[in-house]
C-alpha positions as CSV (number, residue, x, y, z in Angstrom):
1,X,-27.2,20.2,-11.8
2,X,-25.0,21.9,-9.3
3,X,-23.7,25.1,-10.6
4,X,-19.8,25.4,-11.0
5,X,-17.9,27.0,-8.4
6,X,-17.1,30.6,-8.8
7,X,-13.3,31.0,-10.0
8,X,-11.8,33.0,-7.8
9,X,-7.7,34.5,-7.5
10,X,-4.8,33.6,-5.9
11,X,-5.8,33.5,-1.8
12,X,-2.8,36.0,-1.6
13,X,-4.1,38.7,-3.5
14,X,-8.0,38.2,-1.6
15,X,-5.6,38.3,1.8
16,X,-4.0,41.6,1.0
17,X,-7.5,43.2,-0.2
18,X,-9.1,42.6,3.0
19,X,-6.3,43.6,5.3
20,X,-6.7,46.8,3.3
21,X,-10.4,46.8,3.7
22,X,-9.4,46.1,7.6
23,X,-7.1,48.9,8.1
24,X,-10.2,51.4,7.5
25,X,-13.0,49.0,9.1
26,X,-10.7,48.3,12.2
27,X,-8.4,50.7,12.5
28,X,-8.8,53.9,13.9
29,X,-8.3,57.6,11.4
30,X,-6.1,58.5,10.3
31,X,-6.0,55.6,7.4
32,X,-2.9,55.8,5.7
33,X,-4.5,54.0,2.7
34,X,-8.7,53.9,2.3
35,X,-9.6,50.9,0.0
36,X,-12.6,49.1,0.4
37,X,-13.6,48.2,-3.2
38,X,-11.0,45.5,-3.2
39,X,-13.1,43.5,0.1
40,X,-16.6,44.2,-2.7
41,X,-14.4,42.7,-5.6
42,X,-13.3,39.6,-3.1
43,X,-16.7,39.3,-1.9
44,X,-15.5,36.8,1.4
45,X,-18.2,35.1,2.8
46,X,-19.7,36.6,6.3
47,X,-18.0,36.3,9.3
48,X,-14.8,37.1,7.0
49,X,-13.3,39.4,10.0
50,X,-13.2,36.4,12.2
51,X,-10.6,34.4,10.3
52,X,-7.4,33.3,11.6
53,X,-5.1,35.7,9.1
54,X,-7.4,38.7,10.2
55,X,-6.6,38.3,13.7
56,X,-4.8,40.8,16.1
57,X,-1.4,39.5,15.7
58,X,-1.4,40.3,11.5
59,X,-1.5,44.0,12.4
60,X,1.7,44.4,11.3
61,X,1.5,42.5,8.2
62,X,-1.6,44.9,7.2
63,X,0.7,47.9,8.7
64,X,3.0,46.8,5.6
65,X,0.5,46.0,2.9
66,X,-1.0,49.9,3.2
67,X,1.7,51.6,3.5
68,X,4.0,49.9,0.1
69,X,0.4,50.7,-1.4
70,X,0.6,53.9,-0.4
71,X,4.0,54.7,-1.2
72,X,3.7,53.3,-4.9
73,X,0.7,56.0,-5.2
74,X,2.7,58.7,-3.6
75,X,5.5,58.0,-6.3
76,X,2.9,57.5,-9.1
77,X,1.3,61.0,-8.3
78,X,4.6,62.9,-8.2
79,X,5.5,61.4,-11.4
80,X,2.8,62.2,-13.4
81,X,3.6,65.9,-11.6
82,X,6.6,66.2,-13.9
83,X,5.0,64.7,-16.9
84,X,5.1,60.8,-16.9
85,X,2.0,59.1,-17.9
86,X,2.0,55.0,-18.0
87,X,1.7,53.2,-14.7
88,X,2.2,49.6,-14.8
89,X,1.0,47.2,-12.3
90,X,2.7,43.9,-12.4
91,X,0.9,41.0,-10.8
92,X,-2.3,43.2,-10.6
93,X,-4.0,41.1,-8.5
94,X,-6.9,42.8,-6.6
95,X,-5.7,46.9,-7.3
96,X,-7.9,48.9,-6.8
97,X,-6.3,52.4,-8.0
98,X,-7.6,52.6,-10.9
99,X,-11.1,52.4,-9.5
100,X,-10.6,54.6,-6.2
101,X,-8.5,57.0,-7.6
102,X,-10.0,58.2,-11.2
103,X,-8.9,61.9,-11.2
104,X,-5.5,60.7,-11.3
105,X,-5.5,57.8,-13.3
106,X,-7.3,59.8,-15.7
107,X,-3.4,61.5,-16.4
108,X,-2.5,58.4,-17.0
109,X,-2.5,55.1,-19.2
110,X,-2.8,52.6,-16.6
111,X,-2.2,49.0,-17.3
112,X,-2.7,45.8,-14.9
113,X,-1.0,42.9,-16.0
114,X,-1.7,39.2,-14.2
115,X,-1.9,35.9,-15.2
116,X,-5.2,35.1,-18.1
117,X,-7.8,33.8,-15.8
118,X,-6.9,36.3,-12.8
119,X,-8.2,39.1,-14.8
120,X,-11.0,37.3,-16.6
121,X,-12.4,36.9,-13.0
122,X,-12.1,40.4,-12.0
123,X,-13.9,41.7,-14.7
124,X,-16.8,39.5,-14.9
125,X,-16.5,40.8,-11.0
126,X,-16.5,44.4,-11.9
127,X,-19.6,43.9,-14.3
128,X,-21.6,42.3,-11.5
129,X,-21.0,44.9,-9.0
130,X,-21.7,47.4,-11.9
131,X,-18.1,49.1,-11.8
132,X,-17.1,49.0,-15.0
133,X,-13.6,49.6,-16.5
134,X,-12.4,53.1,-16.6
135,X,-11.5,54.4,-19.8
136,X,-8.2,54.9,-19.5
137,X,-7.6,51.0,-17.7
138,X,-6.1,48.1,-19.6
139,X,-5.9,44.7,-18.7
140,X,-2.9,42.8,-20.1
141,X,-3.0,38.5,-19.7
142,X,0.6,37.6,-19.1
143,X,1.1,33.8,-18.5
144,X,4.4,34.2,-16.2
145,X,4.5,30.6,-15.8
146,X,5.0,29.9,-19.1
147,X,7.1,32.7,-19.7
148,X,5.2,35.1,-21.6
149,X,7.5,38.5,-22.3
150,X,5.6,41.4,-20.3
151,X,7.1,44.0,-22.0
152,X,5.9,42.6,-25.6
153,X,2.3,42.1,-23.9
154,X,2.7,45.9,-23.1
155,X,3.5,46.7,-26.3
156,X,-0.1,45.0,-27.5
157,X,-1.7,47.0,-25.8
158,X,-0.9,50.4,-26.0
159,X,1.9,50.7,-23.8
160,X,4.5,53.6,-25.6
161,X,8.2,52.0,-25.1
162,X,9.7,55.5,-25.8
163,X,7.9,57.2,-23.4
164,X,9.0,56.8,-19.3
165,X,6.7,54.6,-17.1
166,X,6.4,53.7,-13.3
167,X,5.8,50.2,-12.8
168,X,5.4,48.3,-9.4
169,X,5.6,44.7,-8.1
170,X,4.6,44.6,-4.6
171,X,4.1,40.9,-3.2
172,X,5.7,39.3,-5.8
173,X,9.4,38.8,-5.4
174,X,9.2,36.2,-2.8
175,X,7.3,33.9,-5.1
176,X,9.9,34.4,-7.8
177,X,13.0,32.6,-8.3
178,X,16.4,35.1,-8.5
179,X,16.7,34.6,-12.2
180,X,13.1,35.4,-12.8
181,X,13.6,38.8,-10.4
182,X,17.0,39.6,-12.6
183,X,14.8,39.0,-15.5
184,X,12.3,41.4,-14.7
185,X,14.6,43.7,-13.3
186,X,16.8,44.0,-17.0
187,X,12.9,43.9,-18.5
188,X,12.6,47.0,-16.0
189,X,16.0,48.7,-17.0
190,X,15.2,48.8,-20.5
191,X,12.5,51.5,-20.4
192,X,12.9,54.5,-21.8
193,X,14.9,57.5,-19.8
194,X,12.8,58.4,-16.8
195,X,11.0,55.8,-15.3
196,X,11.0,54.4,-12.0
197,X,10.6,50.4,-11.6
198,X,9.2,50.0,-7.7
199,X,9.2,46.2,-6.1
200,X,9.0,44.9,-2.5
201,X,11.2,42.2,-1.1
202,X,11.8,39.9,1.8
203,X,14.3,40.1,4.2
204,X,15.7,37.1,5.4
205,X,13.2,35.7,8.0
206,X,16.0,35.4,10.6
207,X,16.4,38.8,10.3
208,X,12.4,39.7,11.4
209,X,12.1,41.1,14.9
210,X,11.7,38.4,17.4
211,X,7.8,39.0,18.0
212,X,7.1,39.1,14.6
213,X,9.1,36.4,13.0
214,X,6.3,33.8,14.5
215,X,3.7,35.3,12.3
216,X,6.6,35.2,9.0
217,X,7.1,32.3,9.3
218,X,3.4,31.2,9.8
219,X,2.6,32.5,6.6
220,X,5.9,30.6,4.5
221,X,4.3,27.5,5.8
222,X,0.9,28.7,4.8
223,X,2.5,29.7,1.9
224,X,4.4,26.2,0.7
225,X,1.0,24.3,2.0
226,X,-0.8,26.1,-0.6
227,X,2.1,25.0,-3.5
228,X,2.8,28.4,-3.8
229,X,6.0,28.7,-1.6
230,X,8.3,31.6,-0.8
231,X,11.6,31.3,-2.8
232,X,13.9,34.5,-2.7
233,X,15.1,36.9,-0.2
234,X,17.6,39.8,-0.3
235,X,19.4,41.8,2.1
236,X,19.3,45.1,1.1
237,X,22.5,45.1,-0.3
238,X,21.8,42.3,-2.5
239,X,18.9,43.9,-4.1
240,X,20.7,47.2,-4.7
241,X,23.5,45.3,-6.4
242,X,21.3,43.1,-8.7
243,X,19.2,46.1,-9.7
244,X,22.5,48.1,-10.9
245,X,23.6,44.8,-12.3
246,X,20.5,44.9,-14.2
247,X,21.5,48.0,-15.5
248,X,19.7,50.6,-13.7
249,X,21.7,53.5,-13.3
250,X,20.1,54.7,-9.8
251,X,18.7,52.4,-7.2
252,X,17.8,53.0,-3.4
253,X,16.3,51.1,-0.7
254,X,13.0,52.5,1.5
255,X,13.5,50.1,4.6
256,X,10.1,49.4,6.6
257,X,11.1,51.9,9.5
258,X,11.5,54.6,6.9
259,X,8.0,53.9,5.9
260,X,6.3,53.8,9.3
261,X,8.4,57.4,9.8
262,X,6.4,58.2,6.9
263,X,2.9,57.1,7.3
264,X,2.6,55.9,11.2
265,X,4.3,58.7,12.9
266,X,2.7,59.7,16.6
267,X,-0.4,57.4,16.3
268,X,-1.6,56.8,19.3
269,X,-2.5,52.9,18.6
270,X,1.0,51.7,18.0
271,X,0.6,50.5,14.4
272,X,3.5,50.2,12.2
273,X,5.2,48.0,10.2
274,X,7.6,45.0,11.2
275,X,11.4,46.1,10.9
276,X,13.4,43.7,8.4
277,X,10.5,42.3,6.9
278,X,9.0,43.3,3.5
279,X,10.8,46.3,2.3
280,X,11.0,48.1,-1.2
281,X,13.4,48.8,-3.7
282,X,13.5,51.8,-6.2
283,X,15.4,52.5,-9.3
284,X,15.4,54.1,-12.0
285,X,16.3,54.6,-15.9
């Protein structure tokens, strides 16, 4: 009898772990982000570079997933500087942080939270590459389909609600309809004094520059074909005010040209991320 085939996650999150992967097998030093234990967890088949969404043109796109990585890292490391200790990781996915980066994580209660059979994958994965969990990792299943409250799933397991937290959603929002993303964002606001709630968003794709809006809109039609299709988009006005709305008392926006000021300065390549695009919002409690 033929064996089952292997359960795998959401081609998203195996897309945004080998771009990652790509940005230090392709592209030259400095790396703003160096992650290859998310392409061993996603284990593509040979040949992998050669697909059609690693190709030249998603330079950009790859520009963008490192350095919103990077920046969430950045922010978790100064935080636990001045004393915070729970990071929060919503719609996990293939993270890697708490594997690559144990000496800090190990100041920390991390906890990744993704849908029930996302995470039972990626640890069966990390036992058969012989990873292991780190000791101070938790997994919490959160069925966001059906509605299940985060926060309470938090609660279960270990997470201290009077004690201040970051906690990021990168590659989310655009999946999410605007009351879910006001949802999460009051969820967000309700934490104790302190923490910092970090999430990316799309821009309006009319607002992408004109030689990258091709590939955009490229992957919303890849996007809807696979019956997971893009829903929300904010100017950055929009997000501010719904965040405050929320009731965050400080919000800000890190736009994408801010970012590749930050992490792409003077390269002598050219990479960087696409303006208006995929951008971030920050607040805090």
């Amino acid at each position: 009898m033929a064996d089952a085939p292997r359960q795998v996650p959401d081609h998203t999150a195996v897309r945004v772990a080998l771009w990652r992967a790509l940005h230090v097998l392709a592209d030259p030093p400095p790396h703003v982000l160096e992650d290859t234990v998310g392409l061993a967890l996603a284990g593509p088949e040979e040949g992998w570079q050669q697909r059609p969404d690693m190709g030249a043109f998603t330079r950009p796109f790859r520009a963008s997933i490192v350095a919103r990585a990077r920046f969430v890292e950045d922010l978790v490391e100064a935080q636990v500087a001045g004393g915070v200790a729970q990071y929060v990781v919503l719609g996990a996915g293939l993270d890697t942080f708490a594997l690559r980066r144990p000496e800090l994580g190990a100041r920390l209660r991390v906890f990744e939270v993704d849908e029930p059979a996302t995470q039972a994958w990626k640890q069966r994965r990390l036992g058969e590459l012989g990873l292991g969990v780190p000791p101070f990792l938790r997994f919490v299943p959160v069925d966001f389909e059906r509605g299940d409250p985060w926060l309470a799933r938090l609660a279960g397991a270990g997470f201290d609600a009077a004690r201040p937290a970051v906690v990021a959603s990168t590659g989310v929002s655009m999946y999410l309809t605007r009351e879910a993303i006001a949802s999460t964002l009051r969820a967000a606001a309700s934490l104790a004094a302190g923490s910092t709630f970090v999430m990316s968003f799309m821009l309006p794709i009319e607002r992408a520059e004109p030689a990258i809006r091709p590939g955009i809109e490229a992957a919303a039609r890849g996007a809807r074909a696979n019956g997971t299709p893009w829903l929300s988009f904010f100017e950055p006005e929009e997000i501010l005010a719904l965040a405050r709305a929320a009731g965050f008392p400080g919000a800000t926006h890190v736009s994408a040209d801010a970012l590749t000021a930050r992490y792409f300065a003077d390269r002598a390549d050219g990479l960087r991320l696409p303006s208006n695009s995929e951008e971030l919002l920050v607040a805090t409690t």
